[in-house]
Short mmCIF file of the C-alpha atoms (twelve columns), coordinates in Angstrom:
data_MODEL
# 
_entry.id   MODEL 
# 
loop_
_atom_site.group_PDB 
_atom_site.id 
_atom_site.type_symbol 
_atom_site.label_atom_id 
_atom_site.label_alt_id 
_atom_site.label_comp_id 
_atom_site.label_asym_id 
_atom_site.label_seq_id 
_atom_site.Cartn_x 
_atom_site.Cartn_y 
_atom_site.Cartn_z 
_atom_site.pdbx_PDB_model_num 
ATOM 1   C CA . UNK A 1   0.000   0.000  0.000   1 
ATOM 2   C CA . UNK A 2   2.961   2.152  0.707   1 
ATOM 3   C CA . UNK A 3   4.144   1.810  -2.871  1 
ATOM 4   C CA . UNK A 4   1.491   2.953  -4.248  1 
ATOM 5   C CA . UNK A 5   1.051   5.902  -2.401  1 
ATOM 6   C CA . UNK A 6   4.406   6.435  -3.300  1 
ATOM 7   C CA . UNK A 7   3.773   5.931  -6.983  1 
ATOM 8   C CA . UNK A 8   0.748   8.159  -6.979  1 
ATOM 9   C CA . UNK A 9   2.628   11.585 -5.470  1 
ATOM 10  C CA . UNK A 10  5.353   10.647 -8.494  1 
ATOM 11  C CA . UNK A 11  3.003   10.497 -10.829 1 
ATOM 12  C CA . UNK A 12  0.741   13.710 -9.641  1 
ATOM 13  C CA . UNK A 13  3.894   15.456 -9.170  1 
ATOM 14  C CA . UNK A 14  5.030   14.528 -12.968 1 
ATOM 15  C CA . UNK A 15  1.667   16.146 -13.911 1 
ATOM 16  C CA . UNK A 16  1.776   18.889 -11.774 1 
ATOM 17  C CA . UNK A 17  5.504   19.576 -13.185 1 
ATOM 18  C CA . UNK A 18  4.673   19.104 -16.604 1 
ATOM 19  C CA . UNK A 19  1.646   21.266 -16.634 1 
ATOM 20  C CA . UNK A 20  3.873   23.924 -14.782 1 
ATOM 21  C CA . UNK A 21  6.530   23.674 -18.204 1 
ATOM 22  C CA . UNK A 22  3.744   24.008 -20.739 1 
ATOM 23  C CA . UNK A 23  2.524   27.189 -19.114 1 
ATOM 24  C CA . UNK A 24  5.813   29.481 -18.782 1 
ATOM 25  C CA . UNK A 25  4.242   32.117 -21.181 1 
ATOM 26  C CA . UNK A 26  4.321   35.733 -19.701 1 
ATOM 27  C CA . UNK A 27  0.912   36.967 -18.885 1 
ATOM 28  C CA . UNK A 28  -0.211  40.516 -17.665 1 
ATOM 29  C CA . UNK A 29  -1.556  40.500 -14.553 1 
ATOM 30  C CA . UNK A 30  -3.870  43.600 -13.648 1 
ATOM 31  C CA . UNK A 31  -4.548  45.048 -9.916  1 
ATOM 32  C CA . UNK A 32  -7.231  47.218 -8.675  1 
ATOM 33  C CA . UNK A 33  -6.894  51.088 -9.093  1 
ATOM 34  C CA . UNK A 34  -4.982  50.419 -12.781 1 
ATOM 35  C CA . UNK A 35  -1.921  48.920 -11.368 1 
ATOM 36  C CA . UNK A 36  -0.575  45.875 -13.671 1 
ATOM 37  C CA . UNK A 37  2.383   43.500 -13.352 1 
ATOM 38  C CA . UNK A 38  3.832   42.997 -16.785 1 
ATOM 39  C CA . UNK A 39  5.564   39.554 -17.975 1 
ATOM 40  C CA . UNK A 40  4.720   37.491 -14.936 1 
ATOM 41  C CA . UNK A 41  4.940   33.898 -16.065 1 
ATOM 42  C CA . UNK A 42  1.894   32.067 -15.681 1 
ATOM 43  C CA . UNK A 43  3.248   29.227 -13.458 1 
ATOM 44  C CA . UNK A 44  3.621   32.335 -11.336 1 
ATOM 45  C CA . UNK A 45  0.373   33.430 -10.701 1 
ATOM 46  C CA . UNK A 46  -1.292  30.363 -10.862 1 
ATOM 47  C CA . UNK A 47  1.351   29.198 -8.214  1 
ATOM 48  C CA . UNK A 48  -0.018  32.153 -6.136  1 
ATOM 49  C CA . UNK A 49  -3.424  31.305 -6.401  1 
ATOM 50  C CA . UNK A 50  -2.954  28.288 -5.317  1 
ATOM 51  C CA . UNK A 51  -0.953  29.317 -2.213  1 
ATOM 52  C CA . UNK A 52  -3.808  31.660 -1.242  1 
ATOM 53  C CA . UNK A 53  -6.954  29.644 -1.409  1 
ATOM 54  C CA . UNK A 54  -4.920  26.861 1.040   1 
ATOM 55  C CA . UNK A 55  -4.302  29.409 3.017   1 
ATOM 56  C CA . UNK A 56  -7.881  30.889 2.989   1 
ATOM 57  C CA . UNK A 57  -8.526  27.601 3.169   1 
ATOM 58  C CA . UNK A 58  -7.188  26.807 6.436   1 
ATOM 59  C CA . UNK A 59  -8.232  30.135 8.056   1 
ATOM 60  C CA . UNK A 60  -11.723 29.135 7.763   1 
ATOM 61  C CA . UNK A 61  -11.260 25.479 8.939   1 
ATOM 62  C CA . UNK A 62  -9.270  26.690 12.036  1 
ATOM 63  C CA . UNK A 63  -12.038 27.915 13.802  1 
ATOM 64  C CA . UNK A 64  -13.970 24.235 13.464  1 
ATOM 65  C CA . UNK A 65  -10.579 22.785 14.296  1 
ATOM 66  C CA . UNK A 66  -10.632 24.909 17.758  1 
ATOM 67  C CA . UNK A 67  -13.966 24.141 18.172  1 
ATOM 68  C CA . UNK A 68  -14.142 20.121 18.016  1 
ATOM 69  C CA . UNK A 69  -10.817 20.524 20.558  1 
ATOM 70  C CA . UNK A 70  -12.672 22.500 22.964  1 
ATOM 71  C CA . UNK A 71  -15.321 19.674 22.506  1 
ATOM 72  C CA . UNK A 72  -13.312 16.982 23.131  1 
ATOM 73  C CA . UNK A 73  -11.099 18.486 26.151  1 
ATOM 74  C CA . UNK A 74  -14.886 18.659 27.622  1 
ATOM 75  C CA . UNK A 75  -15.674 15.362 26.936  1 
ATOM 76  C CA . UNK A 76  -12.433 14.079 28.268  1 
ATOM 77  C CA . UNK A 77  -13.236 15.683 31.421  1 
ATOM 78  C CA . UNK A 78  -16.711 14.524 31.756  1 
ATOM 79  C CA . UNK A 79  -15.424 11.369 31.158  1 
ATOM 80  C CA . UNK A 80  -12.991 11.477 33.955  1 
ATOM 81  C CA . UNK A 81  -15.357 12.923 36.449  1 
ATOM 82  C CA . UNK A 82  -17.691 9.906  35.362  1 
ATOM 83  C CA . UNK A 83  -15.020 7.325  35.926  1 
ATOM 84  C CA . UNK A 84  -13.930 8.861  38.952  1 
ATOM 85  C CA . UNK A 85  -17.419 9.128  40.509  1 
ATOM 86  C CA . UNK A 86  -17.360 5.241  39.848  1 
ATOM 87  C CA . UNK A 87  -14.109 4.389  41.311  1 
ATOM 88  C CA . UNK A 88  -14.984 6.043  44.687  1 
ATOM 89  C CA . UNK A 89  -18.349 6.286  45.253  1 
ATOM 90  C CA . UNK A 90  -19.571 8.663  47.992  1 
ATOM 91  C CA . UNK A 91  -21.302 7.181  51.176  1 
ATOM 92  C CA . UNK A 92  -25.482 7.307  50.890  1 
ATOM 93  C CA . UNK A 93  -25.542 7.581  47.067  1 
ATOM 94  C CA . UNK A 94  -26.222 3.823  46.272  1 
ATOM 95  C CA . UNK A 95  -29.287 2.757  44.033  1 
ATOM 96  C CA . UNK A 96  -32.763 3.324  45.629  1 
ATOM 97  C CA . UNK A 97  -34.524 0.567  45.707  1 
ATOM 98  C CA . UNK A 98  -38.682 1.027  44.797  1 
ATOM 99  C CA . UNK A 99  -40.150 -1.425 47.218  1 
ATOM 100 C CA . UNK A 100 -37.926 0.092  50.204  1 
ATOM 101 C CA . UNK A 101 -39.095 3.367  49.810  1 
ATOM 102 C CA . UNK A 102 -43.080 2.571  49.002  1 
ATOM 103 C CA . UNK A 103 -44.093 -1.099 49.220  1 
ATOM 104 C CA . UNK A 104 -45.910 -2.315 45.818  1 
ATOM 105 C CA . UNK A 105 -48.627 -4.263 47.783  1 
ATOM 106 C CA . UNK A 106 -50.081 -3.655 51.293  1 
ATOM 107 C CA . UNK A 107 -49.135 -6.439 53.525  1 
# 
């Protein structure tokens, strides 16, 4: 399974490096308020792009990421209260029994 992970990062990185050859030519690339960037090859920008939207990317998944840790610390100590309320349970807190409390039938 290893090798074929292997194999598949060669061969998406032979794409990946191959597409980046085939699209050296020099582009224009224009800016808000008139400002353009002459003869900027393409591999360049659409390198930058790329760079952006993972890190836009993981901006917006950071705050889930925070979130489900927050979540789980709290579970964890639930969970440890829990177990630790079973390991040493306090004096007077066993189970009530019903038919000690009310009988079911007159006698």
């Amino acid at each position: 399974m290893r090798y074929l992970v292997w194999l598949l990062r060669l061969v998406i990185f032979i794409i990946v490096l191959l597409f980046a050859l085939k699209n050296t030519a020099p582009v224009d690339v224009g800016f808000f308020a008139d400002q353009v960037l002459h003869q900027v090859p393409l591999i360049v920008v659409m390198l930058v792009a790329f760079v952006l939207g993972v890190v836009f990317g993981l901006l917006v998944a950071f705050s889930a990421v925070l979130r489900r840790r927050r979540e789980i610390n709290r579970l964890r100590r639930e969970l440890s209260r829990a177990q630790d309320a079973l390991a040493h349970p306090q004096p007077g807190s066993g189970p009530v029994i019903p038919e000690a409390v009310a009988p079911l039938a007159p006698l």
